[in-house]
Every structure is written in structure tokens, then in C-alpha cells.
C-alpha positions in Angstrom: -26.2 31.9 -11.3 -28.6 29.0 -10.9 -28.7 26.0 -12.4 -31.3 23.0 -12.1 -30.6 20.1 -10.7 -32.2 16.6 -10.4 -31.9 14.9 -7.4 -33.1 11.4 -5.4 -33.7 11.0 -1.9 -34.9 9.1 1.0 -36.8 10.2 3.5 -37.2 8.9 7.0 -38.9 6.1 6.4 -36.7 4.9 3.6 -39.6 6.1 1.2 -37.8 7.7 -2.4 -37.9 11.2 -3.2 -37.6 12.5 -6.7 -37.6 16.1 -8.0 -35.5 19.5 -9.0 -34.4 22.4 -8.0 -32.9 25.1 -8.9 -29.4 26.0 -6.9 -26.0 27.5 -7.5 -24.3 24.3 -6.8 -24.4 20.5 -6.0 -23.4 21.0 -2.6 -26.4 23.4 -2.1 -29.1 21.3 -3.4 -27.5 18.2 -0.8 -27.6 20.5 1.8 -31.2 21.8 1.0 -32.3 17.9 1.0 -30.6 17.4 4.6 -32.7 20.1 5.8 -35.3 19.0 4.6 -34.3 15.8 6.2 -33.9 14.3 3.0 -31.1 11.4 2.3 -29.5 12.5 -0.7 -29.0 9.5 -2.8 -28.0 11.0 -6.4 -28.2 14.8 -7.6 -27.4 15.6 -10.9 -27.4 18.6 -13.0 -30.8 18.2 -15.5 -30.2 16.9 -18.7 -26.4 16.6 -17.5 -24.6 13.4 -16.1 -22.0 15.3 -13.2 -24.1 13.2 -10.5 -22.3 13.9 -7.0 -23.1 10.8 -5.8 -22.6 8.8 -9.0 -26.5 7.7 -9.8 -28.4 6.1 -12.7 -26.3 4.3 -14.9 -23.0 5.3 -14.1 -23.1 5.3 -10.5 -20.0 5.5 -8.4 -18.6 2.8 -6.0 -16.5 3.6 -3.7 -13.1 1.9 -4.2 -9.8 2.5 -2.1 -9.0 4.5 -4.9 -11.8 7.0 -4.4 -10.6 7.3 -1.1 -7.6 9.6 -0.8 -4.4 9.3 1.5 -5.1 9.8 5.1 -9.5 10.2 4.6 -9.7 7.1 6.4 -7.7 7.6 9.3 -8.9 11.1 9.8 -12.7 10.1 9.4 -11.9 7.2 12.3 -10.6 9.9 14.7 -13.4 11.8 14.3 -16.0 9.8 14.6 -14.6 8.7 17.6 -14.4 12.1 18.9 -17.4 12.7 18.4 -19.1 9.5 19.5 -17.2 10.2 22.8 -18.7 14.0 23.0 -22.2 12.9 23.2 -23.3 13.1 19.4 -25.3 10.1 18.4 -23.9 8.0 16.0 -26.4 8.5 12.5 -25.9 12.8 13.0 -22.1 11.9 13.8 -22.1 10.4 10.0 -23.8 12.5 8.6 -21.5 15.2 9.3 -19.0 13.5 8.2 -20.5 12.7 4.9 -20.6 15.8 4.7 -17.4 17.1 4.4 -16.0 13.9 2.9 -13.3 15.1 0.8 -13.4 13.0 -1.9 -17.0 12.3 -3.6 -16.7 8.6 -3.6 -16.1 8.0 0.1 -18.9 10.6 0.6 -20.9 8.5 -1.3 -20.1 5.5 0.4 -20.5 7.5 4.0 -24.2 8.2 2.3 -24.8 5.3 1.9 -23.7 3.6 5.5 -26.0 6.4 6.7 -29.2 5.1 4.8 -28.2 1.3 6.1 -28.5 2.9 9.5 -31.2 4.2 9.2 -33.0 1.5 8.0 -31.9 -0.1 11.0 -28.4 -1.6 10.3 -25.8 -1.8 12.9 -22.7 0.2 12.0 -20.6 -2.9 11.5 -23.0 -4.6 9.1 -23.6 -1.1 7.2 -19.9 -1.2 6.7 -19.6 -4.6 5.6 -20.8 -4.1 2.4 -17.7 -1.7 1.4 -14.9 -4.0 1.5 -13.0 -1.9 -0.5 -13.2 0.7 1.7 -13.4 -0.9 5.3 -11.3 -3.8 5.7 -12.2 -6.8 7.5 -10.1 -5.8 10.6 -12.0 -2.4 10.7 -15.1 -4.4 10.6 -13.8 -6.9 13.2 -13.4 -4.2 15.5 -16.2 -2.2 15.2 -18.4 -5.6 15.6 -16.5 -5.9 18.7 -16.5 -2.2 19.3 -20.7 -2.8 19.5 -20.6 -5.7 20.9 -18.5 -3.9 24.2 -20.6 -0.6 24.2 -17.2 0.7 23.7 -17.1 2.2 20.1 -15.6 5.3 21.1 -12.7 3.4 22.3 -12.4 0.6 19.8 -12.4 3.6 17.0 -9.5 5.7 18.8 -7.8 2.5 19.2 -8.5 1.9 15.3 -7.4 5.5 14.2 -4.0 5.1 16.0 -3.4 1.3 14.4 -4.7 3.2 10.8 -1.6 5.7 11.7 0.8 3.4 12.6 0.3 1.4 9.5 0.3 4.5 7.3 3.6 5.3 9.0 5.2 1.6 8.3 3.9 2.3 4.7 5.5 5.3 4.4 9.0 3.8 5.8 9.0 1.5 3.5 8.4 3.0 0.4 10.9 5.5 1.2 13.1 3.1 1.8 12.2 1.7 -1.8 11.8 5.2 -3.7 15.7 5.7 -3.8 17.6 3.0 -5.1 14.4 2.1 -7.9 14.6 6.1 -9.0 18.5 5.9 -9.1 18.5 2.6 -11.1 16.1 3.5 -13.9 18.3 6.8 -14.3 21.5 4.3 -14.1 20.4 2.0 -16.7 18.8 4.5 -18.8 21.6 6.6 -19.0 23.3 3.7 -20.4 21.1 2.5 -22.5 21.2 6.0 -24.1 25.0 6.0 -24.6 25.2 2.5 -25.6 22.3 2.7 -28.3 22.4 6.1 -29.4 26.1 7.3 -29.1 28.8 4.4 -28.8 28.0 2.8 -32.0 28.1 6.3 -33.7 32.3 6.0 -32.8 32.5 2.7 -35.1 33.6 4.1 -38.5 35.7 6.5 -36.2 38.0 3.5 -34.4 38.1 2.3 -38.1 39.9 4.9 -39.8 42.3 5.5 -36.4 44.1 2.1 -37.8 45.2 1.3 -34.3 44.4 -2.6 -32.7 41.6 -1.4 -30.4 41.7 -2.6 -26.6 39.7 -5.5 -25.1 37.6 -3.2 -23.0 36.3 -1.2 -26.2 36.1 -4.3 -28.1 33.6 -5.4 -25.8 32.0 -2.4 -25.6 31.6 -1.9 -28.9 30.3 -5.7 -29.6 27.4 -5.1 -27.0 26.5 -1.3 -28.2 26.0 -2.6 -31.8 23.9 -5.8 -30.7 21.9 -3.3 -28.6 21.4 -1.1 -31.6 20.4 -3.9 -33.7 18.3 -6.0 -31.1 16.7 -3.0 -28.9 13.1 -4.3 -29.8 14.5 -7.5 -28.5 15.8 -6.7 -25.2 13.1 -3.9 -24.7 10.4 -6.9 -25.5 12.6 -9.1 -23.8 12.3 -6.9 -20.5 8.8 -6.2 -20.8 7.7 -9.8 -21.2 9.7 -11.1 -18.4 8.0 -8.5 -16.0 4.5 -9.4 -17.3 5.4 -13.2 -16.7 6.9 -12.2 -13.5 3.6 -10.4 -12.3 1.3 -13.5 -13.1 3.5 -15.6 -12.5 3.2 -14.2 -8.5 -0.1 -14.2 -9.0 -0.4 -17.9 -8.3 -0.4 -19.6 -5.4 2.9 -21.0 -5.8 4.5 -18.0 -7.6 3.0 -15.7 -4.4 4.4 -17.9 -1.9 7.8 -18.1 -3.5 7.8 -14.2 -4.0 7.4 -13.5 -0.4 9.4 -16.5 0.5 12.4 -14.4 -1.4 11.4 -10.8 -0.5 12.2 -12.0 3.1 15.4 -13.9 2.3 16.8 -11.1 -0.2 20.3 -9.4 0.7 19.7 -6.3 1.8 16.4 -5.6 2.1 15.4 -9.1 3.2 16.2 -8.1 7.2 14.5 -5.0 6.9 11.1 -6.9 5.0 10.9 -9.4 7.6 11.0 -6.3 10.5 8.1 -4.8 8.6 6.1 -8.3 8.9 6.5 -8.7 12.4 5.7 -5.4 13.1 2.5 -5.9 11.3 1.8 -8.9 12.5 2.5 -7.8 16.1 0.2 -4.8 15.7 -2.5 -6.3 14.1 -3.0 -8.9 16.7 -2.8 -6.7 19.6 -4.9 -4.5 18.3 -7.8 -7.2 17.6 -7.0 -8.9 21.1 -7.8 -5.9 22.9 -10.7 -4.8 21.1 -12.0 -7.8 22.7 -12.0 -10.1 19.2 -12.3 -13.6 20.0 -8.6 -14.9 19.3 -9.2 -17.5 16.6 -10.9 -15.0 14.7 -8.1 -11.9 15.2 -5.8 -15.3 14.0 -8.0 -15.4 11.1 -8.1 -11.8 10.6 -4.2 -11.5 10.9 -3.7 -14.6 8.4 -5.5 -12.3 6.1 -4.0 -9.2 6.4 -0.5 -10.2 7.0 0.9 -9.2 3.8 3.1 -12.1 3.5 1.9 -15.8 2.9 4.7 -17.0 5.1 3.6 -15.2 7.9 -0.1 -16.2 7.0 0.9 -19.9 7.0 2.3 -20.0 10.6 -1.1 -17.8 12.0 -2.6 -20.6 10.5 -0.6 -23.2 12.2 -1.3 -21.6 14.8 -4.8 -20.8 14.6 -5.2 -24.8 14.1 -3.1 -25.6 17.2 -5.2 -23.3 19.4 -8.3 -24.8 17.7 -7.0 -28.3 19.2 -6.7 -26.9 22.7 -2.9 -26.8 22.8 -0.3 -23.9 23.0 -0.8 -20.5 20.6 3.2 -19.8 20.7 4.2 -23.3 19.8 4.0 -23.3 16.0 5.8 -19.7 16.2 8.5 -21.4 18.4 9.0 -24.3 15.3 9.2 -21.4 12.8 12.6 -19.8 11.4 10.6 -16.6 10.6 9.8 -15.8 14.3 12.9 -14.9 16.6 13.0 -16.5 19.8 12.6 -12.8 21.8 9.0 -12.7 19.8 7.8 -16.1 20.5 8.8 -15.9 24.1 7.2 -12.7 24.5 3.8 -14.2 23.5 4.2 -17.6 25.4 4.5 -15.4 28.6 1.8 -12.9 27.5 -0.4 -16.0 26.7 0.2 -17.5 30.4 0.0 -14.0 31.9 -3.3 -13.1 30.1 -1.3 -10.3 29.1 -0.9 -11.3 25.5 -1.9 -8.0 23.8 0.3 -5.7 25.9 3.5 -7.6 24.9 2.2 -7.8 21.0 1.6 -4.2 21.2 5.8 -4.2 22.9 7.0 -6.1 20.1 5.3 -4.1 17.2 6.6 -0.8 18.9 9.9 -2.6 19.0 10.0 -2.9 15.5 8.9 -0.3 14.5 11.5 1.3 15.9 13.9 -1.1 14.0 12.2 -0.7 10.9 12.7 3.0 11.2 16.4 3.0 12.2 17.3 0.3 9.5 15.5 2.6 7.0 18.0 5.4 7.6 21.2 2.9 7.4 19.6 1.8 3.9 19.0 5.3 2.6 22.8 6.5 3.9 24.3 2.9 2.6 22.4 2.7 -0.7 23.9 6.5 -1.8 27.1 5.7 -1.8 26.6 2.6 -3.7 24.4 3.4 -6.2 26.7 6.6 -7.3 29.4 4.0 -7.4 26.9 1.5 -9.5 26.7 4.9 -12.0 30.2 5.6 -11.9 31.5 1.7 -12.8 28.8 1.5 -15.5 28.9 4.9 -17.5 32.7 5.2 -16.2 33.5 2.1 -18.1 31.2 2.7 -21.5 33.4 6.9 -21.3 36.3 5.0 -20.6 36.0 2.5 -23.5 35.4 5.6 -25.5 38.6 7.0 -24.7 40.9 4.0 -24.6 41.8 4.3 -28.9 42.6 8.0 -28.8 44.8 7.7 -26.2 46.3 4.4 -27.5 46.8 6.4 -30.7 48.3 9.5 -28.7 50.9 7.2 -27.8 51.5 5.4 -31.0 51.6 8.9 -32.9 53.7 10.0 -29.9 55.8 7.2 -30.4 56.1 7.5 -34.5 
């Protein structure tokens, strides 16, 4: 069955195309238009607003959410696969465009294409999609042009893209555990002490027996929670929404990652994670052949951690002034002395991105192992978090019955 569609284009001298056509899907009519060498810019069914590209009013921007997990990554491989087979670069895109899985990075792949050919280098074209393309990716793919060695620069890319994705995903497995297992915790007691301790009030009163401390207190909390809920609810929800802008400042930001690498626990395994991305990062950008006060700039950026940024910057500043990069990482308390070592002799040797890329495999490696000491350490503790709390709240429960067990037993 046919439908008609309406649909924009650009031909090959960046001249528009409007019309319709009839087809059985979206995907038909774009492919029509490609034969036809057309640009597709918008199709749309007529009279309807499903646009596959987003067009008129509500056109779609590619944003990182549009993008899914992994599209990036895969896309980078490819291209440089097929950059390194022979296929020019604007066909390469196309294709890939193509078979973007998810509209809105097709859409912004169609639109790189158009930028091309209108006679944009790739790096430029992909400049205007920050969203999409970081400012490292761009870095690299200006340098990647700048070398004649794009094909290289972009499998170097897609394996940093895959190493980072791979951090991410330690990390937040890391992180799923113990946040799943305390909302369950404390919601399982809020449930008992809201909705089911208080309920036993009227029943301790009519036992007649001098109720124990640990019940007293029990009690005292479950009936302030029943009565002040919208309180401590409110109380909780206002504290993380002051919390989250509070972060949002200067200050608050640099505070928050000051703590996130100082906290028990985690702390250790947060500062691994920010070495390892710092250490990756830079190598990456140093052997790409980006000019080393902007990979500083570029790592400052991306770092993840203001911390971190503010010693790049110190550093970035001290190599400005003609003295030593590993210096102001030396003064630091954030850098171990193996790491700063590392890059004064890779900074002497002229082998400075080989012994970055060393350290972030290093920890990597750490970061991996001390995510399966958390996950087999945080069991353990958080069933014995569950058992003190709802242990304590059944116990408290108990504690009158048996006291009056005894007294009857007594009588």
C-alpha cells in the first residue's frame, strides 16, 4: 500500500528540491532521492507531521540522547574501515547515514554529509553537533586531516570511545548494587514503620506490661513518622533538589568532586577512574598528533572531575611559561608519585603518550579488579544493613509479648 509523501532535497549543487511521491515507506522515498542523487533533507508523510528527518517546524536535533548506546562507537569503526578500504569519504557517510539506527543521529549524519558537500572539512562539518561529537572527537579528527591519517586517527578514536564505554560501565555497576539495595532497605522500613508498627500501639496498651526501651523508641519514631511523613518525604526531596543546584555552582561542583574522591569506600576507586581517564585521554590526543597545550585544554575539559581539571590547568600554564609539564602533578596529592614519574620520563624521552597510554591500562585494570572487591564486599554488608534495621523494628515488635510470656509465666 502506498502512501504520499512530501519530501526536501538538495541536489549537487546545494540547489533545494521540493516535491512528492508516492512510496510504501519513508525509507523508500530517501532511498529514491539518493538515487536520484538527491540529499534528503526532510520527508514527511502529506498532510502528516512523522518527518524522518525532523523538518518544518518541529525539526529534530540531534542530541546525545537521540543517539543510542554504542551508535557512536560503532559508526567510528566503520568509518574508519572503510576510509582505510578505499571508499571516499562523502559515499563512506552516506552509507552510514544510511543505516543510522536511530533517526536523529541519521539526521545529524545527513546533515555532516550536505556540510561536505558544500565543501566543509569533516572536522568543521562535525563541529556544529556538539552534542553529538565532543570536542576531543573533533580535536582528533582536525588532527586526523591535518596528518592525512584519518583512517588511523578514527581506529585510534573508536578504541578510546570503547575504553571509556567500558570504564562507564564498571562504574555504574559498581554503583547499581548498593543504590538498588538501599532504596529496598529504607523502603522496606519505611513501610513497616509507617504503615504497620503504629498499628501495634493500642495493642502494647491493653497488654498492661512496662514496655522495653528498644520498643519505646521504636514506637516514638513510628508514630512521628506517621504523623510527619509529608515532612520527612518533603524534607528528603528538598534537600536533594538543594543538593543538585547547590553542585551546580562553581563552588558546590568543586566541593562535590573534592568529596566524591575523598569518600570511604568509593573514594579510592573514584580517584582510579579519574586517572584512568585522564591518562587515556591525553595519550590519546598526544598521539593523534594534537598540539599538547591544546590536548591539556581538551583533557581539562573532559576530565570529569574539577580537581583533576585544576591541576591540567596548572599544568597547562607551567608548560605555557616554558618550564616542566610533570611539575605541578608532582606538587599535587591527587597524582601518585608512579604517575607523575611516569610522565616526567615520557616527557624527557619524547615518549610521553606511550607511558600515558601504560598508566590508563594500569588502571583500568585496578578499576576493574577493585569493582569486583566492592560488589563481593558491599553484599555482605548491605544484607547486614537490612538485617540490623528491619531485625531491630521485628524485634521491637516482639519484645512485649515475650516480656508478657514471662510475666504470665511467672503469675
Amino acid at each position: 500500500m502506498s502512501t504520499k509523501f512530501k519530501f526536501e532535497a538538495k541536489d549537487a549543487t546545494g540547489k533545494v528540491v521540493r516535491g512528492s511521491v508516492a512510496a510504501a515507506s519513508q525509507a523508500e522515498v530517501v532511498a529514491d532521492l539518493r538515487r536520484r542523487n538527491l540529499t534528503p533533507v526532510d520527508v514527511a508523510k502529506a498532510g502528516g507531521i512523522g518527518s524522518l528527518f525532523g523538518g518544518g517546524k518541529g525539526k529534530r536535533k540531534a542530541t546525545k540522547s537521540s543517539v543510542q548506546k554504542g551508535e557512536l562507537e560503532v559508526f567510528t569503526r566503520q568509518l574508519a574501515t572503510m576510509l582505510g578500504a578505499g571508499i571516499p569519504m562523502l559515499e563512506s557517510l552516506e552509507i552510514l547515514a544510511d543505516q543510522a539506527e536511530s533517526p536523529g543521529f541519521g539526521f545529524c549524519l545527513g546533515r555532516v554529509v550536505e556540510d561536505i558537500r558544500a565543501g566543509s572539512d569533516l572536522s568543521k562539518a562535525l563541529e556544529a553537533h556538539p552534542r553529538v561529537f565532543s570536542n576531543i572527537y573533533v580535536s582528533m579528527i582536525r588532527a586526523g586531516e591535518v596528518s592525512g591519517q584519518l583512517d588511523a586517527i578514527l581506529q585510534r578514536l573508536a578504541e578510546y570511545l570503547e575504553a571509556a564505554a567500558h570504564l562507564r560501565a564498571e562504574i555504574k555497576s559498581a554503583m547499581t548494587y548498593p543504590v538498588i539495595s538501599l532504596f529496598l532497605v529504607f523502603g522496606i522500613a519505611a513501610f513497616l514503620m509507617i504503615g504497620i508498627v503504629p498499628s501495634f500501639g493500642p495493642v502494647f496498651e491493653s497488654l498492661e506490661v512496662e514496655l522495653p526501651g528498644l520498643t519505646v523508641f521504636i514506637m516514638q519514631i513510628a508514630f512521628f513518622m506517621k504523623d510527619y511523613w509529608y515532612l520527612l518525604f518533603g524534607g528528603l526531596f528538598g534537600g536533594i533538589v538543594a543538593i543538585r543546584y547547590a553542585t551546580r555552582t562553581p563552588k558546590g561542583a568543586l566541593i562535590k568532586d573534592q568529596l566524591m574522591l575523598r569518600v570511604p569506600v568509593f573514594g579510592p576507586l573514584f580517584k582510579k577512574v579519574a586517572l584512568s581517564r585522564f591518562s587515556r585521554t591525553f595519550s590519546t590526543l598526544v598521539k593523534s598528533g594534537v598540539p599538547i597545550l591544546g590536548a591539556m585544554e581538551i583533557v581539562s575539559a573532559t576530565s570529569g572531575n574539577l580537581v583533576i581539571s585544576g591541576i591540567v590547568d596548572a599544568a597547562r600554564d607551567s608548560v605555557r611559561n616554558g618550564e616542566s609539564l610533570s611539575e605541578p602533578f608532582t606538587r599535587s596529592t591527587i597524582f601518585p608519585p608512579m604517575v607523575t614519574k611516569m610522565m616526567a620520563i615520557g616527557e624527557r624521552s619524547g615518549a610521553l603518550d606511550a607511558l600515558l597510554e601504560k598508566i590508563a591500562e594500569f588502571y583500568d585494570q585496578q578499576v576493574e579488579a577493585e569493582v569486583k572487591g566492592l560488589t563481593s564486599m558491599i553484599e555482605p554488608i548491605m544484607i547486614a544493613v537490612m538485617g540490623v534495621i528491619v531485625g531491630g523494628i521485628v524485634l521491637a515488635v516482639f519484645l512485649p509479648i515475650f516480656k508478657l510470656q514471662e510475666k504470665l509465666a511467672g503469675g
